[in-house]
DRENPA-3360 file (N, C-alpha, C; in nm, 2 decimals, always signed):
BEGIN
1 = XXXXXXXX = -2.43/+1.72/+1.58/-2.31/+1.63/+1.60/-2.22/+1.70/+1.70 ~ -2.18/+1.65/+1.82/-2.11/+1.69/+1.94/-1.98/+1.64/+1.91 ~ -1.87/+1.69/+2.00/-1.76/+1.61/+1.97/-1.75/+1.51/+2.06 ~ -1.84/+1.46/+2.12/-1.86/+1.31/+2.20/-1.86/+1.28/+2.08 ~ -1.99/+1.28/+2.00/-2.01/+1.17/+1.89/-1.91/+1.15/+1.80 ~ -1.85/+1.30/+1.77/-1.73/+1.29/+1.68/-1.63/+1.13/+1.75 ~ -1.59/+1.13/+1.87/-1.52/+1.08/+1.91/-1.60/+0.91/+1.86 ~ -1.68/+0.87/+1.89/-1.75/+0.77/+1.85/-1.76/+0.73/+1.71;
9 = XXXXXXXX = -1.73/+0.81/+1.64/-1.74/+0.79/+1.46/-1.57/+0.73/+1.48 ~ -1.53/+0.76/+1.54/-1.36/+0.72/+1.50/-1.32/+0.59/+1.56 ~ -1.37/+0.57/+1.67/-1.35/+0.45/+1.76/-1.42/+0.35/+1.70 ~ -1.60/+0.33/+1.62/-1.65/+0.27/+1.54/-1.60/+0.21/+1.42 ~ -1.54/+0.34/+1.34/-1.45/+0.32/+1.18/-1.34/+0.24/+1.19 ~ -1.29/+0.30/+1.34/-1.07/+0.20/+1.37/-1.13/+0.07/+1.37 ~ -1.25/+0.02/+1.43/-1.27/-0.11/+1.48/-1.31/-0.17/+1.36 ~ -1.39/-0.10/+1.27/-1.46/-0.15/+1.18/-1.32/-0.20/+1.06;
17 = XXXXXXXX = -1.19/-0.09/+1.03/-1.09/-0.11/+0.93/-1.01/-0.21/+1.03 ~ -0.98/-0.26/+1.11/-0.90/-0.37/+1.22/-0.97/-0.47/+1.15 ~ -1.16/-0.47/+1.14/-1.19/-0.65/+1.17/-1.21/-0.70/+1.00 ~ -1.16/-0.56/+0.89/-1.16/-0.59/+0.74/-1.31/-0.56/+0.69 ~ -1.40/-0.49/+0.77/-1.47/-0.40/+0.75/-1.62/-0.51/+0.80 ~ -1.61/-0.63/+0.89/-1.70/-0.67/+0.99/-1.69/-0.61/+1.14 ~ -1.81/-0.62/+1.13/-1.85/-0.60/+1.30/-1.85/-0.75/+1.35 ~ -1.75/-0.72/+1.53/-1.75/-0.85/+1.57/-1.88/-0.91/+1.61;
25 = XXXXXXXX = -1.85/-1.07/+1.60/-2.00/-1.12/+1.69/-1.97/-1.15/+1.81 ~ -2.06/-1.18/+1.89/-2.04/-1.23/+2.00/-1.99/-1.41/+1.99 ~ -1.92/-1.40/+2.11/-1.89/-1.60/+2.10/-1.77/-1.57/+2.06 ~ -1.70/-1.52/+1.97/-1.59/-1.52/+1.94/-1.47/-1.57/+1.91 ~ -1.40/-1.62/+1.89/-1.29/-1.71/+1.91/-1.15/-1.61/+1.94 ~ -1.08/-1.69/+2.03/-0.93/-1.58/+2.07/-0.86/-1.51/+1.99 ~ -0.90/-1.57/+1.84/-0.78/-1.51/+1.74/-0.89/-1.36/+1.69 ~ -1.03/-1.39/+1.72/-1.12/-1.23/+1.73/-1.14/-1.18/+1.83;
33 = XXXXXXXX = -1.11/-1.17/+1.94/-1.08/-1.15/+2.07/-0.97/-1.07/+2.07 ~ -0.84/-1.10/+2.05/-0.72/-1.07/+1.98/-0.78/-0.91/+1.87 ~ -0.82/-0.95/+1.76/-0.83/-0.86/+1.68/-0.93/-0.74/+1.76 ~ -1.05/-0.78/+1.81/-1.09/-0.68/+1.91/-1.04/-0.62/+1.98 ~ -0.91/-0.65/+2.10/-0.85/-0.58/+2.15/-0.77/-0.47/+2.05 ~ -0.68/-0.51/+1.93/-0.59/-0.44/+1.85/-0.71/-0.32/+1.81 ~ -0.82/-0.37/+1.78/-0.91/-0.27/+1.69/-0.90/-0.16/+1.79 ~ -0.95/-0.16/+1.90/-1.01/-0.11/+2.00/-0.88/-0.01/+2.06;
41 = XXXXXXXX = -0.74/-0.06/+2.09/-0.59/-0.03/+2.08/-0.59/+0.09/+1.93 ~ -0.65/+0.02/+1.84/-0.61/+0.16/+1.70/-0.71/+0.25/+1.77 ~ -0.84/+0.24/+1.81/-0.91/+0.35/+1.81/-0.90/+0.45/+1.88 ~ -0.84/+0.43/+2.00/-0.73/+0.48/+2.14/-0.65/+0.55/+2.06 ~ -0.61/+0.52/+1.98/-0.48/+0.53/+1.93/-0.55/+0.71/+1.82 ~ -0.62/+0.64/+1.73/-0.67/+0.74/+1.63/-0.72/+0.87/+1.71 ~ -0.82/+0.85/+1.83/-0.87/+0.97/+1.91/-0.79/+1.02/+1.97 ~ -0.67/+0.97/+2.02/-0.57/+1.04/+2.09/-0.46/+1.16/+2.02;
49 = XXXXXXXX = -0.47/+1.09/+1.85/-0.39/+1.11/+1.76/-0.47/+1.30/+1.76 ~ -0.65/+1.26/+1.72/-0.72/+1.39/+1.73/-0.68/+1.45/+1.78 ~ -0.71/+1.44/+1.94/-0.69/+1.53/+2.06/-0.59/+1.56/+2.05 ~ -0.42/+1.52/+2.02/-0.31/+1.61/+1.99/-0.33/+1.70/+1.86 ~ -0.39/+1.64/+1.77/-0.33/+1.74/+1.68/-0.43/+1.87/+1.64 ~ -0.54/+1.86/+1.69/-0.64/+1.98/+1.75/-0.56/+2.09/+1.87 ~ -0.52/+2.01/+1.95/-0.47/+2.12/+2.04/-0.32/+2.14/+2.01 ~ -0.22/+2.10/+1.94/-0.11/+2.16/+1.94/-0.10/+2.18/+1.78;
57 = XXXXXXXX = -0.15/+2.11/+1.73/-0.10/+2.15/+1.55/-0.08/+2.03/+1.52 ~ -0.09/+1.99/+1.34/+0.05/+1.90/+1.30/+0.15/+1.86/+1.36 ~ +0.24/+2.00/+1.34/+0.37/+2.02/+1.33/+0.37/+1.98/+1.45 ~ +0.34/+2.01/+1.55/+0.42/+2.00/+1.68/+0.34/+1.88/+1.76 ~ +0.31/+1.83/+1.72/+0.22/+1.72/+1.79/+0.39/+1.57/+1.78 ~ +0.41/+1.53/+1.87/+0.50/+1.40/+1.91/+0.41/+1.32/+1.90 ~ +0.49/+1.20/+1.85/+0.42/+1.06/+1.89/+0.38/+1.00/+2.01 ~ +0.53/+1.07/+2.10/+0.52/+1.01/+2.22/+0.39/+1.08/+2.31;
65 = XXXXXXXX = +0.35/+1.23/+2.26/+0.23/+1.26/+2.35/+0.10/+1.19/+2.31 ~ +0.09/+1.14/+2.15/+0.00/+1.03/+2.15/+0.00/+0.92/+2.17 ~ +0.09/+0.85/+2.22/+0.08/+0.72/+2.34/+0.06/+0.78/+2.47 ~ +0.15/+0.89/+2.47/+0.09/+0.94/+2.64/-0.05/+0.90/+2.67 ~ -0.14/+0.98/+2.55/-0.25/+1.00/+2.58/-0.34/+0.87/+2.59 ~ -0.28/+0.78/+2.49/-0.38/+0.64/+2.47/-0.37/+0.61/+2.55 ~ -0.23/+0.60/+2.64/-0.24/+0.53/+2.70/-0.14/+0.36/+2.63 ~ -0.09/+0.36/+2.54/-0.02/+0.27/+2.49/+0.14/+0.32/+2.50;
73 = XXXXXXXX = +0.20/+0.21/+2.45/+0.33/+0.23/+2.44/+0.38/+0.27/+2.31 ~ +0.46/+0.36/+2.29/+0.53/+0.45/+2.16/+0.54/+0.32/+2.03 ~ +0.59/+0.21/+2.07/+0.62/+0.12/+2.03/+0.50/+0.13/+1.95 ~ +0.38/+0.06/+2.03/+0.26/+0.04/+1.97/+0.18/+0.10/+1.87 ~ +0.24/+0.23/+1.85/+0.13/+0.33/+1.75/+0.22/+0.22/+1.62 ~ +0.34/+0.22/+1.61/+0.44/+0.14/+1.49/+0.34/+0.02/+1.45 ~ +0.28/-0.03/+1.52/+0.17/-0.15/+1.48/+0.09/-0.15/+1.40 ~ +0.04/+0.02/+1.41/-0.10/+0.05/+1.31/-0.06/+0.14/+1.24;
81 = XXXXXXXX = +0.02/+0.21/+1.29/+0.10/+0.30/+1.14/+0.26/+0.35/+1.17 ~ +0.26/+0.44/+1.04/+0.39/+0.41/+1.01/+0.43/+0.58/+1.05 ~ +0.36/+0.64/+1.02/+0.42/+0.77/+1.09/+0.30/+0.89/+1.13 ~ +0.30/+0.96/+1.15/+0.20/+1.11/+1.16/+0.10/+1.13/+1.11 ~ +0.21/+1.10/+0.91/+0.10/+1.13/+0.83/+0.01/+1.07/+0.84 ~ +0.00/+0.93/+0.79/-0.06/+0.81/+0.80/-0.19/+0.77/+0.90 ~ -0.16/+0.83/+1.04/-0.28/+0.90/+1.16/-0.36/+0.99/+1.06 ~ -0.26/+1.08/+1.01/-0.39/+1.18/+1.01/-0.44/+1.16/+0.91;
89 = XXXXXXXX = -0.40/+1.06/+0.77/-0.50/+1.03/+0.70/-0.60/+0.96/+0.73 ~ -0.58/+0.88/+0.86/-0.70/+0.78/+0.89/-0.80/+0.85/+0.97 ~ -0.77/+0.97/+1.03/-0.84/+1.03/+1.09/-0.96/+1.13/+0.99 ~ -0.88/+1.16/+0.88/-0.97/+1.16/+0.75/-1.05/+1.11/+0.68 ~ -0.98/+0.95/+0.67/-1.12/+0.87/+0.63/-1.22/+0.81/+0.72 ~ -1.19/+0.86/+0.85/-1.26/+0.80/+0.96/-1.39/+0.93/+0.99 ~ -1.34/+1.06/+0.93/-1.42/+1.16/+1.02/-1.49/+1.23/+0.94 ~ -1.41/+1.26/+0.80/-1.46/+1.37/+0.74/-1.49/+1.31/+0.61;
97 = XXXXXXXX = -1.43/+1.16/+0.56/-1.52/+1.11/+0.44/-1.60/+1.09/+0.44 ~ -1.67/+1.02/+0.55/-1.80/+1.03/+0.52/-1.90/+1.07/+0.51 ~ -1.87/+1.19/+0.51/-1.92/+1.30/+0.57/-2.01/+1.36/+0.39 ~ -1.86/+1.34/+0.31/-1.89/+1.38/+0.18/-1.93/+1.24/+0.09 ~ -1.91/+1.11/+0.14/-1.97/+1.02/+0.08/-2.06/+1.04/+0.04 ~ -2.17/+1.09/+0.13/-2.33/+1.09/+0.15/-2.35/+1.18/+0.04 ~ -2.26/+1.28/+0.01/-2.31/+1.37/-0.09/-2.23/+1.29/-0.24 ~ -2.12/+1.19/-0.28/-2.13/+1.16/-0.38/-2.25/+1.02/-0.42;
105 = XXXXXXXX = -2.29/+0.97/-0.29/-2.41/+0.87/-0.31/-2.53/+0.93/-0.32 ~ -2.56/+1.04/-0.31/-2.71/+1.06/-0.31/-2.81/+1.01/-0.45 ~ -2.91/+0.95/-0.42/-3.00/+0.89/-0.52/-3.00/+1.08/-0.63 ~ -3.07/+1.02/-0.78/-3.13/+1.13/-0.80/-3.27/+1.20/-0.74 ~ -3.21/+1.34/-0.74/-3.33/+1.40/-0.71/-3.44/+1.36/-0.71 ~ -3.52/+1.35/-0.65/-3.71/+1.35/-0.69/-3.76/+1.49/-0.65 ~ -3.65/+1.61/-0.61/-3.70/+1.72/-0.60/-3.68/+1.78/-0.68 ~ -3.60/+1.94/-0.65/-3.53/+2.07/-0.72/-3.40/+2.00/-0.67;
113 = XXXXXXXX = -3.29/+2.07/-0.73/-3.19/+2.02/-0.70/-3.14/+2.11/-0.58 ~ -3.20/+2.24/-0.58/-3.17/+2.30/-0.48/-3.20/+2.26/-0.33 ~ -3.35/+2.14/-0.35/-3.34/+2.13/-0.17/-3.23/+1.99/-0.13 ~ -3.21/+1.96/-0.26/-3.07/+1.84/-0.24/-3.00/+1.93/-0.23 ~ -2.96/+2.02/-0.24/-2.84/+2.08/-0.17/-2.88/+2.17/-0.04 ~ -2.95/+2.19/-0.05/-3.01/+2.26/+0.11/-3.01/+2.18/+0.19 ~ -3.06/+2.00/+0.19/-3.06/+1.93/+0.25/-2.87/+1.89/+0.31 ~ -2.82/+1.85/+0.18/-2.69/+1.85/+0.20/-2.65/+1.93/+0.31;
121 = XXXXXXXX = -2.63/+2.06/+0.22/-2.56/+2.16/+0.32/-2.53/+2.22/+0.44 ~ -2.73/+2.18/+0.47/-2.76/+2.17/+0.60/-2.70/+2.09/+0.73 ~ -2.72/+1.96/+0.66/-2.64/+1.87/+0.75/-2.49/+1.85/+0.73 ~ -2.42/+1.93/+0.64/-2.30/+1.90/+0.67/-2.24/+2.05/+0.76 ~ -2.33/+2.14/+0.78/-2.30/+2.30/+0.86/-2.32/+2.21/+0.98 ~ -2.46/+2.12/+1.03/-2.45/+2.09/+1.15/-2.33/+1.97/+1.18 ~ -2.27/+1.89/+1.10/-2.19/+1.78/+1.10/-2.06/+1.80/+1.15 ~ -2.01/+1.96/+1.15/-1.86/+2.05/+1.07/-1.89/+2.15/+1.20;
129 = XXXXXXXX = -2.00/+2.24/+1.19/-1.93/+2.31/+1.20/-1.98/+2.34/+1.40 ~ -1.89/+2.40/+1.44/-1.86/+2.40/+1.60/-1.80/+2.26/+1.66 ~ -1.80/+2.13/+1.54/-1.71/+2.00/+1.56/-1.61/+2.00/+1.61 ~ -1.53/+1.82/+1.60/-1.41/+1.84/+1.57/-1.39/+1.82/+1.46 ~ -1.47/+1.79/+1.33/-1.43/+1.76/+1.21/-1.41/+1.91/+1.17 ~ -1.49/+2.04/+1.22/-1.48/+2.15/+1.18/-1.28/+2.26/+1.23 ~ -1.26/+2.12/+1.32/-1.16/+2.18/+1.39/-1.06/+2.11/+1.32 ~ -1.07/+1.95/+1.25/-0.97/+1.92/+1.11/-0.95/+1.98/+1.00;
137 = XXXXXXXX = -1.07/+2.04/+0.94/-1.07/+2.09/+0.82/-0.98/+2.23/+0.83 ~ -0.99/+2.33/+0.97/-0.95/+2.42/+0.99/-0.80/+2.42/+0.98 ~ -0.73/+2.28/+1.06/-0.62/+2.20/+1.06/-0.54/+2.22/+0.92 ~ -0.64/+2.14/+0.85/-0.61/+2.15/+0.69/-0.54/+2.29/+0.66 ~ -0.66/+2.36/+0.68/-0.63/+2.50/+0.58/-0.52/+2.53/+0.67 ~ -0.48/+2.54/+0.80/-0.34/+2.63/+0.85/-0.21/+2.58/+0.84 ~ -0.22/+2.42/+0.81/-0.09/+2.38/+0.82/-0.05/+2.27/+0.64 ~ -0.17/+2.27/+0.60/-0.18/+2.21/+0.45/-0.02/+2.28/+0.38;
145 = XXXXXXXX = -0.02/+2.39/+0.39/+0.09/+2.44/+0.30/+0.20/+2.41/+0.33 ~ +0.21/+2.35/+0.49/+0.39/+2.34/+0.52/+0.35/+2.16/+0.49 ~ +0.28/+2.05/+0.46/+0.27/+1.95/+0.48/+0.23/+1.92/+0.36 ~ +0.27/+1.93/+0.24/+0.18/+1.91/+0.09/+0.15/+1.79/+0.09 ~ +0.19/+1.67/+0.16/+0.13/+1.54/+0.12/+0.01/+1.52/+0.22 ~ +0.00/+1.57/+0.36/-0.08/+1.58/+0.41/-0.24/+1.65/+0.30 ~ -0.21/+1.80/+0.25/-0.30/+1.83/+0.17/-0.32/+1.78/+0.03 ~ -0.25/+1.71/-0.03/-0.26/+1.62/-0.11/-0.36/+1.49/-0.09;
153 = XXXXXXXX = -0.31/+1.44/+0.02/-0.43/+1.35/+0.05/-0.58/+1.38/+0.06 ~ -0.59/+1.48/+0.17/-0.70/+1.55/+0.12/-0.78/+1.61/+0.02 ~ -0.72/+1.64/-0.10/-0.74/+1.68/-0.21/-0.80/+1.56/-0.24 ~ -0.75/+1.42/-0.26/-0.75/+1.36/-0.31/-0.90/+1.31/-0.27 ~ -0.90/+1.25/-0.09/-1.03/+1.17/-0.07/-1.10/+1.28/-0.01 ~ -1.14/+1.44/-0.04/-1.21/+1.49/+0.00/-1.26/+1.61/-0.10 ~ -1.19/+1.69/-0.11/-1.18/+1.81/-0.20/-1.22/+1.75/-0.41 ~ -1.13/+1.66/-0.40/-1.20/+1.61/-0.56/-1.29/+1.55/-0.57;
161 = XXXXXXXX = -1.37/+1.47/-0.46/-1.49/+1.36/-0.46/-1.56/+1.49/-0.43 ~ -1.60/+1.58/-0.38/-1.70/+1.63/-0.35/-1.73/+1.79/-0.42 ~ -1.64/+1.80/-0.54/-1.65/+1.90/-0.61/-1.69/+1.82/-0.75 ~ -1.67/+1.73/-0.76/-1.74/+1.64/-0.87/-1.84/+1.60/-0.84 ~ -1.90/+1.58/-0.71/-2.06/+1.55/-0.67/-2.16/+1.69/-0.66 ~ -2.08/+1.81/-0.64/-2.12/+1.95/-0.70/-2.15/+2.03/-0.81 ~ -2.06/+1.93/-0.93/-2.05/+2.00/-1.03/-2.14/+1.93/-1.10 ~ -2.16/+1.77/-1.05/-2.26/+1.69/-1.15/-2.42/+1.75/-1.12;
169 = XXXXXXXX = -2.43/+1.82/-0.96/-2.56/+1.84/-0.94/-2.59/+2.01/-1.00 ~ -2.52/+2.07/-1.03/-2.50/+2.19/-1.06/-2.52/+2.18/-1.26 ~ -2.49/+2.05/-1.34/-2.53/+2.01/-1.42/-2.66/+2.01/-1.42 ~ -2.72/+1.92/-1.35/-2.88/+1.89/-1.36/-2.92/+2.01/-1.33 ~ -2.93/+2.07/-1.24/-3.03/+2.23/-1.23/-2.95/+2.32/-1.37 ~ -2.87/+2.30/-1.44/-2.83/+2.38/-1.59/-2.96/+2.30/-1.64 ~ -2.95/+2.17/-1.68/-3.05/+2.12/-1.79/-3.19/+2.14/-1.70 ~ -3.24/+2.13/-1.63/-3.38/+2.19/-1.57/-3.39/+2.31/-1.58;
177 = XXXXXXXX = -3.29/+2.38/-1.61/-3.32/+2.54/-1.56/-3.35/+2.64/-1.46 ~ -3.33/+2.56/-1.38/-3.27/+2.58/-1.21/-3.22/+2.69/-1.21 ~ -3.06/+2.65/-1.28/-2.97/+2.77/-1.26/-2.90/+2.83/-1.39 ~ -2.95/+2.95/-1.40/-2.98/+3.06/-1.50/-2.76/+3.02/-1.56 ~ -2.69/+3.07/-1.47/-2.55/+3.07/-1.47/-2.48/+2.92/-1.54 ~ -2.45/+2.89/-1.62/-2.41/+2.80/-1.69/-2.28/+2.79/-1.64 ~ -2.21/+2.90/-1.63/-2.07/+2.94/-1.56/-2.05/+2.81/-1.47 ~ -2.14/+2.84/-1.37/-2.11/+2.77/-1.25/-2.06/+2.62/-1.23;
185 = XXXXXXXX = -2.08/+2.58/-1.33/-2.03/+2.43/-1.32/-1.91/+2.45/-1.31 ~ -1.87/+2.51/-1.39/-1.68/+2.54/-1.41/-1.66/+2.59/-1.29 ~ -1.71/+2.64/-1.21/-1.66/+2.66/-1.05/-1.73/+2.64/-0.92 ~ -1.73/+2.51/-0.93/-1.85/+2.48/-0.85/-1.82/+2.49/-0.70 ~ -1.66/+2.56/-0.69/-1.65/+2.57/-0.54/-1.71/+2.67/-0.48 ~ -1.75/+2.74/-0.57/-1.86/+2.88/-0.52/-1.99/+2.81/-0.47 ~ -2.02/+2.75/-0.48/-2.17/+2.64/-0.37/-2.11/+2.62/-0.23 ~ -2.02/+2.60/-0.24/-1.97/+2.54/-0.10/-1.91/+2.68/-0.02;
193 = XXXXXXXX = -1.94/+2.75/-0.06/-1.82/+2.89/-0.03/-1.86/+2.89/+0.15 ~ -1.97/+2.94/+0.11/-2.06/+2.97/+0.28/-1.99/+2.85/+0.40 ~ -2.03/+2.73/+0.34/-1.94/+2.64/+0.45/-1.78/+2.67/+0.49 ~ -1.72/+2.70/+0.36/-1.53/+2.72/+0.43/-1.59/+2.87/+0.54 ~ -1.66/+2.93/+0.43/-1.64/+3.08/+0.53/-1.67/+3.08/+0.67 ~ -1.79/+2.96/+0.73/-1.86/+2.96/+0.83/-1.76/+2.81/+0.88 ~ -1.66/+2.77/+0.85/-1.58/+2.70/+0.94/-1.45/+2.79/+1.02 ~ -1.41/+2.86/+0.90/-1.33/+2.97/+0.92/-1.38/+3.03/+1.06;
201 = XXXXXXXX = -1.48/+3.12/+0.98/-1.53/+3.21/+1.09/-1.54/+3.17/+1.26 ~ -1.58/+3.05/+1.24/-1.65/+2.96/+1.38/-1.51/+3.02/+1.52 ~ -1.39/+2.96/+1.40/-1.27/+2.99/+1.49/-1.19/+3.12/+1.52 ~ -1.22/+3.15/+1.44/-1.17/+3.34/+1.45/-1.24/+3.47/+1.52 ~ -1.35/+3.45/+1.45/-1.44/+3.56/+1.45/-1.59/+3.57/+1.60 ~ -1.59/+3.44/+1.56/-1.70/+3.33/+1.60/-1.78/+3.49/+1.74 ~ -1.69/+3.49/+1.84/-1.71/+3.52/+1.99/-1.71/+3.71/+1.97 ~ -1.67/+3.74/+1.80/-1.71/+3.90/+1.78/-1.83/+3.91/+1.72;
209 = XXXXXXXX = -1.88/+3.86/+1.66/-1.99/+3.86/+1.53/-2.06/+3.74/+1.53 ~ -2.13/+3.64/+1.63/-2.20/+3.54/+1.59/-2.23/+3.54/+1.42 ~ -2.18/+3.39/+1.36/-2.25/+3.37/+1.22/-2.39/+3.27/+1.21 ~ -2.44/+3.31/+1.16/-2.56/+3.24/+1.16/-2.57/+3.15/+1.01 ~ -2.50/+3.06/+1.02/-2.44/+2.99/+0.91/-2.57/+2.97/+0.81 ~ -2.65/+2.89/+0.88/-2.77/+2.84/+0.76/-2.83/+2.96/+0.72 ~ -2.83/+3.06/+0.79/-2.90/+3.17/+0.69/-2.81/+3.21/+0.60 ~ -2.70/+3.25/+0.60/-2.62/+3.26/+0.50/-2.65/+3.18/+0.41;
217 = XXXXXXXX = -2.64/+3.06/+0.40/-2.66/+2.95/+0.38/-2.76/+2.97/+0.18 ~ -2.88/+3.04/+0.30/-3.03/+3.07/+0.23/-2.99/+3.20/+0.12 ~ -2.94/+3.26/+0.16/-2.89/+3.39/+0.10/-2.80/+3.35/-0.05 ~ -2.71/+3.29/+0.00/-2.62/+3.24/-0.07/-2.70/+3.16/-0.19 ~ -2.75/+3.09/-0.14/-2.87/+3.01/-0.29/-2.96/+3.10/-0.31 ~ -3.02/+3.17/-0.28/-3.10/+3.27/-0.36/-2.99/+3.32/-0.44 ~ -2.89/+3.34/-0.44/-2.84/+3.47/-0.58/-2.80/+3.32/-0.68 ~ -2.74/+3.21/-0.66/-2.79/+3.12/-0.74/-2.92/+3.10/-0.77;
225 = XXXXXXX = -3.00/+3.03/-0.70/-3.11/+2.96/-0.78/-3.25/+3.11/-0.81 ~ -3.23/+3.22/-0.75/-3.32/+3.30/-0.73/-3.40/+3.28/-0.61 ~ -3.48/+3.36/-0.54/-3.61/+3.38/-0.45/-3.64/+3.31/-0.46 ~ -3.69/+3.23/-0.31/-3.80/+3.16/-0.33/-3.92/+3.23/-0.32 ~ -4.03/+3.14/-0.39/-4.18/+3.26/-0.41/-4.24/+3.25/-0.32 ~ -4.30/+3.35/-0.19/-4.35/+3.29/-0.10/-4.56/+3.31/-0.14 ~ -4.60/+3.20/-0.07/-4.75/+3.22/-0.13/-4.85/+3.27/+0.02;
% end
């Protein structure tokens, strides 16, 4: 996942919450013509919102540098929302829910539960991390504590949906016998540890110590699930 494509999940989503969750057809009529342009206007709007608040912060990001950027008039962001917050929540459910959707939808297993989470994991290290979703979440953690409704929201459509789709799969490998630690359900933010650490790290550390996230990754589930046996 590049942050070209990042940029394309948001511009897709704005247009997709504009037409009430249709994709337009062709032929059209003016009054979806109309809505196409507004859609198309939020998503300018949403990606520009990104690009400020990636490179200056929350806090210091203006409205007016995100119309600068769209390319719209200040006036116009007032059309699709109502303040800051409100961007950056959509920028949330546009970038980074879906992200964890995939992990509260997953069918049951037909495997170990561990390669559903290998599999998960896997793709959400490539989805995250060197991103821009990897550069929101980072967002999160530095400026969450001066903005508690901002991290509240988060909490809400990301952090509690996806620690309940953890804890239920961390369930099943208890009753298979997967995983020895019974504990772990009750803390099932220890599964996901490796990913904060290797989002973290990306931006701090990244250019002293390359991380090699997915092996960590491997490491990290062997002291859960144990060795794998090689034959």
């Amino acid at each position: 996942m590049t942050r070209k494509s990042t940029k394309s999940v948001t511009r897709s989503a704005a247009r997709v919450h504009q037409s009430g969750g249709h994709s337009e057809a062709s032929g059209a009529a003016p009054g979806s013509n109309r809505a196409t342009r507004a859609a198309e206007r939020r998503a300018a709007i949403v990606e520009a919102a990104m690009d400020e608040f990636i490179a200056r912060g929350f806090a210091a990001t203006r409205l007016d540098d995100i119309a600068k950027r769209a390319g719209v008039a200040k006036g116009t962001i007032y059309l699709h929302f109502k303040d800051k917050e409100s961007m950056f929540e959509e920028l949330v459910r546009t970038v980074i829910v879906p992200v964890v959707t995939r992990l509260t939808t997953l069918p049951p297993p037909a495997g170990t539960v561990r390669e559903v989470i290998e599999t998960f994991a896997g793709n959400f290290l490539k989805e995250v991390i060197g991103t821009r979703r990897g550069d929101l979440v980072r967002l999160i953690v530095a400026e969450g504590p001066r903005f508690p409704s901002v991290a509240d929201f988060y909490y809400r459509e990301v952090v509690s949906r996806g620690i309940a789709a953890l804890r239920a799969l961390i369930e099943l490998g208890i009753a298979r016998g997967e995983i020895r630690q019974k504990d772990l359900a009750r803390y099932p933010q220890i599964l996901v540890a490796p990913a904060m650490i290797a989002v973290i790290w990306q931006s701090l550390f990244a250019r002293h110590a390359p991380l090699d996230a997915q092996e960590m990754l491997r490491v990290h589930l062997d002291l859960i699930f144990g060795e794998r046996r090689t034959t």
